[in-house]
C-alpha positions in Angstrom: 9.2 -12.6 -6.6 12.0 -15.5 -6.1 13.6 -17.0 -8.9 12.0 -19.9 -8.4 8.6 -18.3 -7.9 9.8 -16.5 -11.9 10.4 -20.7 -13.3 7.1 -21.3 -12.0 5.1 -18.7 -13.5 7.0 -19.2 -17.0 6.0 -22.8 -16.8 2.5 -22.3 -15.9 2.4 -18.8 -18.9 3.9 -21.0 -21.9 0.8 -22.5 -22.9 -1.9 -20.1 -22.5 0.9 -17.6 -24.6 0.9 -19.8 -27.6 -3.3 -20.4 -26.9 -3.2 -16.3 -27.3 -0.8 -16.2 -30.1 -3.1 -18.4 -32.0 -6.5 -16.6 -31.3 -4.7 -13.2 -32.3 -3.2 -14.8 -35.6 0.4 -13.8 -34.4 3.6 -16.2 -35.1 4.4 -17.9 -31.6 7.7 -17.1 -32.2 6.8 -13.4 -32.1 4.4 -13.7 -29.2 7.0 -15.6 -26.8 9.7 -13.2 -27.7 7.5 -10.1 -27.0 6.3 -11.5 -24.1 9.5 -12.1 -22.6 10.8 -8.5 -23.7 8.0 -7.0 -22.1 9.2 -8.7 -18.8 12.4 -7.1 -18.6 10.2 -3.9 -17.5 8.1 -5.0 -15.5 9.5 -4.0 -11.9 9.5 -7.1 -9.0 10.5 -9.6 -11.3 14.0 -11.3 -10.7 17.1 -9.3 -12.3 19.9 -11.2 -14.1 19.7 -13.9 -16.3 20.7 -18.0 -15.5 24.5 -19.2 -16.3 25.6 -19.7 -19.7 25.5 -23.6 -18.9 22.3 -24.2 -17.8 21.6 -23.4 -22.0 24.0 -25.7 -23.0 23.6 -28.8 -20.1 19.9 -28.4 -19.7 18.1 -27.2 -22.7 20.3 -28.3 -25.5 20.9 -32.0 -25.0 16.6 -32.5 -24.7 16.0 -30.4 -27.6 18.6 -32.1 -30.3 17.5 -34.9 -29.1 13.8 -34.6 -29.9 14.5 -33.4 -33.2 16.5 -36.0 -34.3 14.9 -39.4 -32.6 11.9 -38.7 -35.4 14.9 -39.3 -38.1 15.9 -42.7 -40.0 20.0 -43.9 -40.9 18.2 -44.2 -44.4 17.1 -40.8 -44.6 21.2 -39.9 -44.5 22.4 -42.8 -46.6 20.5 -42.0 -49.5 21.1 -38.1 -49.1 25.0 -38.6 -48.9 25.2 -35.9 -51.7 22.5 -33.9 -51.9 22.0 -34.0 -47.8 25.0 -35.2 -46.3 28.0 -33.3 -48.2 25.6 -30.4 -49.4 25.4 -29.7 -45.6 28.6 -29.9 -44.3 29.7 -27.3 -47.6 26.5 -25.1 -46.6 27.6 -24.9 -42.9 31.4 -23.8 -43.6 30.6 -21.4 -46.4 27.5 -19.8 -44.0 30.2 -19.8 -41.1 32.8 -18.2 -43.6 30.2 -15.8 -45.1 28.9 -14.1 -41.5 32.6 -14.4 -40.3 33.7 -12.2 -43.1 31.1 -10.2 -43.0 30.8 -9.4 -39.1 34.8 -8.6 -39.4 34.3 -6.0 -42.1 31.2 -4.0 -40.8 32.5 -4.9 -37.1 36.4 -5.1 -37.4 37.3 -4.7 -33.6 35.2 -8.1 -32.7 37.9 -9.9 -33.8 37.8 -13.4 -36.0 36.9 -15.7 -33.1 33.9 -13.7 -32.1 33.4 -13.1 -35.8 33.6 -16.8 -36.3 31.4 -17.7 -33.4 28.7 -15.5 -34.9 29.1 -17.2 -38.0 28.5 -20.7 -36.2 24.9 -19.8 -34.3 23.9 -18.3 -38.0 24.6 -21.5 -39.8 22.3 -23.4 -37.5 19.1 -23.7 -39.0 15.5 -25.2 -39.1 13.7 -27.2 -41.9 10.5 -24.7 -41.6 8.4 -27.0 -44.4 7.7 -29.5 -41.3 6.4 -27.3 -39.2 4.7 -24.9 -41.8 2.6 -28.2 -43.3 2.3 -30.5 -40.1 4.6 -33.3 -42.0 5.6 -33.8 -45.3 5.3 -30.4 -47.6 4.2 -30.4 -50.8 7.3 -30.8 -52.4 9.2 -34.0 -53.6 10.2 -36.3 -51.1 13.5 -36.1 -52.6 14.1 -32.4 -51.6 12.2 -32.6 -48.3 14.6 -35.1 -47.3 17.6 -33.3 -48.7 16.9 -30.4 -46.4 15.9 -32.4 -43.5 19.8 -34.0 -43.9 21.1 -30.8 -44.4 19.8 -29.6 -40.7 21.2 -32.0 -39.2 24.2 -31.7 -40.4 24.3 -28.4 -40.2 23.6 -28.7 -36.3 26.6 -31.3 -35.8 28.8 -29.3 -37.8 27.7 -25.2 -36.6 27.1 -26.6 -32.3 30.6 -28.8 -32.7 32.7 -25.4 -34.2 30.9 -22.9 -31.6 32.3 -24.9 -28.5 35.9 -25.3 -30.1 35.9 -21.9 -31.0 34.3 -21.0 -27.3 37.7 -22.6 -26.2 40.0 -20.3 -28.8 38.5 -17.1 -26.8 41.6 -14.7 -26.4 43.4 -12.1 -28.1 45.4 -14.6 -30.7 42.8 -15.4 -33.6 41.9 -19.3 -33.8 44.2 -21.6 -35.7 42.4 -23.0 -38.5 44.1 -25.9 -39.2 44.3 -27.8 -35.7 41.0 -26.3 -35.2 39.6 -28.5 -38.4 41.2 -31.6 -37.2 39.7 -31.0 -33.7 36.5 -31.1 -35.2 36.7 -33.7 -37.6 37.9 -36.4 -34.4 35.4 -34.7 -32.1 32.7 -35.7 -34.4 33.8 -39.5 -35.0 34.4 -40.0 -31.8 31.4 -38.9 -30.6 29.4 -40.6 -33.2 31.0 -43.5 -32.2 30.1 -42.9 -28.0 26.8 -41.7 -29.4 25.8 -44.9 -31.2 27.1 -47.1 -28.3 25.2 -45.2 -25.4 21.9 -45.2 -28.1 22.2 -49.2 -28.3 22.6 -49.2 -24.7 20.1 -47.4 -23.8 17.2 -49.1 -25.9 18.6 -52.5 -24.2 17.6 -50.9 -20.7 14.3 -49.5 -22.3 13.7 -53.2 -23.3 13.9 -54.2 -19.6 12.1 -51.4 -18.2 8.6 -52.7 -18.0 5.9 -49.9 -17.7 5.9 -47.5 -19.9 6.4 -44.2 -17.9 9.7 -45.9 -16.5 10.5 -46.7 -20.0 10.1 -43.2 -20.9 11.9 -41.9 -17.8 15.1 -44.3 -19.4 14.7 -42.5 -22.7 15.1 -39.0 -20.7 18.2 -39.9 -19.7 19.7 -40.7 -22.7 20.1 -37.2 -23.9 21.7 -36.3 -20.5 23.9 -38.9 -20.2 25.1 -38.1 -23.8 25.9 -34.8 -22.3 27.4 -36.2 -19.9 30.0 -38.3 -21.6 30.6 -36.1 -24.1 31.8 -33.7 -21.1 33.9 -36.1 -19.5 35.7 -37.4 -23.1 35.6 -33.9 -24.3 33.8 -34.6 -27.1 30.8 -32.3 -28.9 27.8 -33.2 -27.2 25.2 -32.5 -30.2 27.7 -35.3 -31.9 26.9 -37.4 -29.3 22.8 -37.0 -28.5 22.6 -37.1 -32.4 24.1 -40.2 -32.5 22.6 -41.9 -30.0 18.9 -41.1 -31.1 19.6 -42.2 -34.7 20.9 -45.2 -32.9 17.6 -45.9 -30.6 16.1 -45.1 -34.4 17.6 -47.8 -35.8 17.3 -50.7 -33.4 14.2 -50.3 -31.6 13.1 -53.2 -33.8 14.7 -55.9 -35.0 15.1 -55.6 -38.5 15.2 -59.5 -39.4 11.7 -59.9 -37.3 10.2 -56.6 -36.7 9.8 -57.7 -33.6 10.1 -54.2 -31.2 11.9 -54.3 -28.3 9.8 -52.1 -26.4 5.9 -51.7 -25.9 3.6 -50.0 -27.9 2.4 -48.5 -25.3 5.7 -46.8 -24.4 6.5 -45.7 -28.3 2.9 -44.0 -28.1 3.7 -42.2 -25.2 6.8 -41.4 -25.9 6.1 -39.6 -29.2 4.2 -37.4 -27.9 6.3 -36.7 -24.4 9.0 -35.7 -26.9 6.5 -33.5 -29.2 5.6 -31.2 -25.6 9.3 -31.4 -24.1 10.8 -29.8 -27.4 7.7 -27.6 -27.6 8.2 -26.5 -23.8 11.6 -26.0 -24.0 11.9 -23.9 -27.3 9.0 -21.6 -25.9 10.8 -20.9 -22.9 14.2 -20.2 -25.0 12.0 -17.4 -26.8 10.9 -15.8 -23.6 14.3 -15.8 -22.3 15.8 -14.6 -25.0 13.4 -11.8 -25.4 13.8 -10.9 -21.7 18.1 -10.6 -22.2 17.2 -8.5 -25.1 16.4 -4.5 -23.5 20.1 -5.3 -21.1 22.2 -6.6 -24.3 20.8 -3.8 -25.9 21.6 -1.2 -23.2 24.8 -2.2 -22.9 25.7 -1.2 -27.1 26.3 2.5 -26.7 28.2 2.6 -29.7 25.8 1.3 -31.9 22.5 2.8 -32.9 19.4 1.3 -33.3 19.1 2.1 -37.0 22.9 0.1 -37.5 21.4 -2.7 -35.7 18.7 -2.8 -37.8 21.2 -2.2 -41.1 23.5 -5.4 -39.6 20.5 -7.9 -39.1 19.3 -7.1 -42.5 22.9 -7.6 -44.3 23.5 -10.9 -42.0 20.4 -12.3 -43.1 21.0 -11.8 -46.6 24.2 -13.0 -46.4 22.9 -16.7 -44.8 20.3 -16.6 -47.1 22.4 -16.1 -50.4 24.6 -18.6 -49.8 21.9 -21.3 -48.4 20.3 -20.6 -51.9 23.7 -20.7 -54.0 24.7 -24.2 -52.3 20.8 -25.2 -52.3 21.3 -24.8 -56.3 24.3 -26.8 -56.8 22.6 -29.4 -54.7 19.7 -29.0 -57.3 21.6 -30.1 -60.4 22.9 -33.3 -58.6 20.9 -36.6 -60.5 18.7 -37.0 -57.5 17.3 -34.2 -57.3 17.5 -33.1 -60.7 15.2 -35.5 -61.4 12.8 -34.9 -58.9 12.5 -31.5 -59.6 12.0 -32.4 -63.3 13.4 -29.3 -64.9 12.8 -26.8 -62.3 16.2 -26.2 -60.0 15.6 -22.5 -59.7 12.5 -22.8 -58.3 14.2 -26.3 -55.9 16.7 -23.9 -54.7 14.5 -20.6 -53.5 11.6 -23.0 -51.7 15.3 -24.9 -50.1 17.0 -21.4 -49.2 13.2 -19.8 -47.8 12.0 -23.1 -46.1 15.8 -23.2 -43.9 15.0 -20.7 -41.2 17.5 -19.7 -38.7 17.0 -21.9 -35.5 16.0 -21.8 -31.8 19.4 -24.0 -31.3 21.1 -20.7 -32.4 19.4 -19.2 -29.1 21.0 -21.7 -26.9 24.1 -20.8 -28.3 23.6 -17.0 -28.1 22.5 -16.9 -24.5 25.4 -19.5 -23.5 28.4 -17.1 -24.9 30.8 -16.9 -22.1 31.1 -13.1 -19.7 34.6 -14.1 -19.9 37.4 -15.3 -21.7 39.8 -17.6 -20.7 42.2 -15.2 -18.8 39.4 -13.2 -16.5 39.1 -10.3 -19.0 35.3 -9.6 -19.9 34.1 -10.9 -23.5 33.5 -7.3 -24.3 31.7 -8.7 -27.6 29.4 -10.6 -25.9 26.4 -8.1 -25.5 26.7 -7.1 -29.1 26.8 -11.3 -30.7 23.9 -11.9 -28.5 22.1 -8.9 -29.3 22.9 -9.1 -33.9 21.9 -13.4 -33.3 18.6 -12.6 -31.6 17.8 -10.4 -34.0 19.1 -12.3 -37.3 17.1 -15.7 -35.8 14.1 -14.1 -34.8 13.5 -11.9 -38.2 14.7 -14.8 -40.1 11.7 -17.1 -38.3 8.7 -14.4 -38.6 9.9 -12.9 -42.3 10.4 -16.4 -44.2 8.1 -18.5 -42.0 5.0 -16.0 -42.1 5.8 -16.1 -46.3 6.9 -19.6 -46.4 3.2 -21.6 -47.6 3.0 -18.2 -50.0 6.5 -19.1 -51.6 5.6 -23.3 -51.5 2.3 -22.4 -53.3 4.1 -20.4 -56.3 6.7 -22.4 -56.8 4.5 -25.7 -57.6 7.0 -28.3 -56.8 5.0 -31.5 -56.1 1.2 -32.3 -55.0 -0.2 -35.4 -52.4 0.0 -37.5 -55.1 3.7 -38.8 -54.2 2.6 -39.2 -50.4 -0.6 -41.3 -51.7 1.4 -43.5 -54.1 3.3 -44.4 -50.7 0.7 -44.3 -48.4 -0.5 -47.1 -50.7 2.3 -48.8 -51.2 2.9 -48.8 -47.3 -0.8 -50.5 -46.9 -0.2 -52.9 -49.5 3.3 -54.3 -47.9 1.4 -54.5 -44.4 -1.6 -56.6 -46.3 1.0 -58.9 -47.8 3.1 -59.5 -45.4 -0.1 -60.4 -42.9 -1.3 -62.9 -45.4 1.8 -64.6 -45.7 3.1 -64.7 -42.4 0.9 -63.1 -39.6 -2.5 -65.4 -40.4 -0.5 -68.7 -39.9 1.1 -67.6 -36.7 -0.7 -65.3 -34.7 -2.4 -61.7 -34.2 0.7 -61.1 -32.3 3.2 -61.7 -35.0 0.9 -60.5 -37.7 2.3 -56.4 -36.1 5.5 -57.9 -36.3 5.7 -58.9 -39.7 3.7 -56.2 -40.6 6.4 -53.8 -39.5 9.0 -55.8 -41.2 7.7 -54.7 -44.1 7.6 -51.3 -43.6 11.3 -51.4 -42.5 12.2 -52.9 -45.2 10.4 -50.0 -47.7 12.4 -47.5 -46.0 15.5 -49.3 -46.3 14.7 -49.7 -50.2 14.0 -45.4 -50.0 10.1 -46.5 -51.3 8.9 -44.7 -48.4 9.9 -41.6 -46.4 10.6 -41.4 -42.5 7.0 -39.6 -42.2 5.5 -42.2 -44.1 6.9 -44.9 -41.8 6.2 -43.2 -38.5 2.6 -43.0 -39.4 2.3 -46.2 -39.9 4.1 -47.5 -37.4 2.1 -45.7 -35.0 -0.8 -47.3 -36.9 0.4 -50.3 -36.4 1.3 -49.9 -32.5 -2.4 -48.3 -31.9 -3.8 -51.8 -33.1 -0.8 -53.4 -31.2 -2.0 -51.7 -28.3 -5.4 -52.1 -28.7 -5.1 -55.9 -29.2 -3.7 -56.4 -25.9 -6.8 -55.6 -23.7 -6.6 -54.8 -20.0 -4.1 -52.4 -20.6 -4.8 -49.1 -19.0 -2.8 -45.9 -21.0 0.6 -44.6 -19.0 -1.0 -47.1 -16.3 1.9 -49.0 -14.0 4.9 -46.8 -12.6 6.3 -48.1 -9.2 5.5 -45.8 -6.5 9.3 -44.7 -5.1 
């Protein structure tokens, strides 16, 4: 079998894995992983693995980019402290923690490899989304906090890794013009990000059909990449940026007025949804298929001290998530939405934050080699202890994680109702004041004014607003008549 023949057959497995994963009650996370383990013995299948960059220039840039289109600029402005800067603490003090850590139980790594470990642990996934399909049953307050927190935690963790990917050599890293590379690599590329974002949705807004509209939003995440290659700039910075960006101005906030069709934000939410979904699955295989030759590789290391390492690396990510999570959970905001129960805040926020599959990119894109030609003789060994930590991390506190929601008794649907409600009621009023007089067409408009301005007022969440902005562009959609769904590409 050719490599390509290998691609193919991955493609066509992915889905039926996750149907079978499903119909045997079995976390997907566990199946794709065992599934691509099991390949690695199987003889006639390709041997060796693809180049570090096709992680980091193919999958990366679509999956940050999926994640973070579905988030608001209001989501981070009113999490500044309890999102914003408790995220940016939690990421140094995880990278800090699993650096220290790694150098004691494994002193000849060294603190750059020690360090880079400590960067794919602090990457880490809200679980509560995906564990409730949407908003958890917890205050808004704290699902938004941790939602800010990821992100940040991505910019911050994927920024360090490639600066510290650079500091690969004998000599340790130099903290201190390490810091300043990171804190200009991020403005800058928030600042290229936010540009190319705006940019982007102008071209959207002159694309006409909706699959070439979509094709333009495929780019983005590439091109990001791209400049953020050429400028030397972080590229999660930059992707980030630019989705908040194409966010923030799809619509224009005085009018509501979108600047792309309905048809094409339908689509699009859903293209978005099954690239992400794709592109983690095959991550899981892959990783589960490098596994058995990392493995072989560890002579001096058992089994059993593999075992001993993942468990005190986890713990050590997990005891710091929930120490920063409770000083978080005495801040007003949240104090108050917790109403008297920080404890209980903090261990849902330190069991819901999940090691991630961006961790995986980052694992499997560790260089053979160092700067000079020598081998990366640590290389086997990182990938092998952050497979391990992200995977046990996923199955052990996401297969627990509705069990630990449940006991801790931290909200109900009554918030989500209230602004549900108060979502419906905005859209009523502003149709009676505005859309009746002048038009079906501007009634969506106006309609969707309203609901940008709720979520800029923090009276409704992001999920809130997506689902009824989709509501609205389904009626938007449907009022147009004749149209045919995805219909209209240009033949090349």
């Amino acid at each position: 079998m050719t490599g390509v023949d290998f691609v193919a057959l991955l493609l066509a497995l992915a889905g039926p894995a996750l149907l079978l994963s499903g119909l045997l009650k079995l976390p997907p996370t566990l199946a794709l992983f065992g599934a691509g383990v099991a390949s690695a013995f199987i003889p006639g299948l390709p041997q060796g693995h693809p180049p570090s960059e096709v992680f980091t220039v193919l999958f990366l840039p679509p999956i940050i980019y999926a994640a973070s289109v579905r988030a608001s600029v209001p989501l981070l402005r009113t999490t500044l402290l309890t999102g914003v800067l408790a995220g940016a603490v939690l990421t140094l003090a995880t990278v800090a923690a699993v650096a220290a850590l790694a150098h004691v139980l494994l002193p000849g790594i060294g603190w750059t490899a020690a360090l880079l470990l400590g960067a794919i642990l602090a990457v880490f996934d809200t679980r509560l989304f995906h564990e409730s399909k949407g908003r958890p049953h917890v205050p808004r307050a704290l699902a938004d906090a941790l939602k800010s927190r990821e992100m940040v935690s991505r910019a911050m963790a994927v920024a360090l890794f490639g600066l510290l990917v650079e500091e690969l050599g004998p000599a340790g890293p130099d903290l201190l013009p390490l810091a300043g590379k990171l804190v200009l690599g991020i403005a800058g590329g928030a600042v290229l990000g936010a540009v190319l974002g705006m940019g982007m949705v102008w071209l959207r807004e002159r694309s006409g059909p909706a699959p070439v509209e979509i094709l333009v939003s495929v780019g983005t995440p590439y091109l990001g990449a791209l400049g953020a290659s050429l400028l030397g700039l972080p590229t999660v910075v930059v992707v980030m940026a630019a989705a908040l960006a194409v966010n923030a101005v799809r619509f224009e906030t005085r009018t509501g007025a979108p600047r792309s069709s309905s048809e094409a934000r339908i689509t699009a939410v859903a293209f978005w949804e099954e690239a992400s979904l794709l592109l983690s699955a095959t991550l899981f295989f892959l990783t589960g298929r490098a596994l058995p030759g990392a493995v072989t590789g560890l002579d001096d290391h058992s089994p059993a001290w593999l075992a001993l390492l993942t468990g005190a690396l986890l713990l050590a990510v997990m005891a710091v998530q929930a120490a920063v999570s409770w000083l978080a959970a005495r801040l007003p905001t949240l104090r108050r939405a917790l109403d008297g129960t920080p404890a209980q805040g903090a261990g849902v926020s330190a069991w819901a934050s999940t090691r991630s599959v961006v961790g995986l990119v980052l694992a499997l894109s560790l260089p053979a080699a160092l700067p000079d030609g020598q081998p990366f003789a640590a290389r086997e060994l990182l990938l092998v202890l952050a497979t391990l930590v992200v995977v046990a991390s996923i199955i052990v506190q996401g297969a627990s994680l509705r069990w630990a929601v449940r006991k801790a008794d931290l909200g109900d649907d009554k918030e989500k109702q209230e602004e549900e409600s108060r979502a419906k009621q905005a859209m009523d009023a502003a149709w009676k004041h505005e859309g009746a007089a002048e038009g079906t067409a501007n009634r969506f408009d106006a309609e969707r004014r309203a609901l940008l301005a709720l979520r800029e007022e923090n009276r409704i969440g992001d999920e809130v607003l997506r689902a009824m902005l989709r509501e609205v562009d389904l009626r938007s959609r449907a009022a147009e008549g004749g149209t045919l769904p995805g219909a209209g590409p240009p033949n090349p």
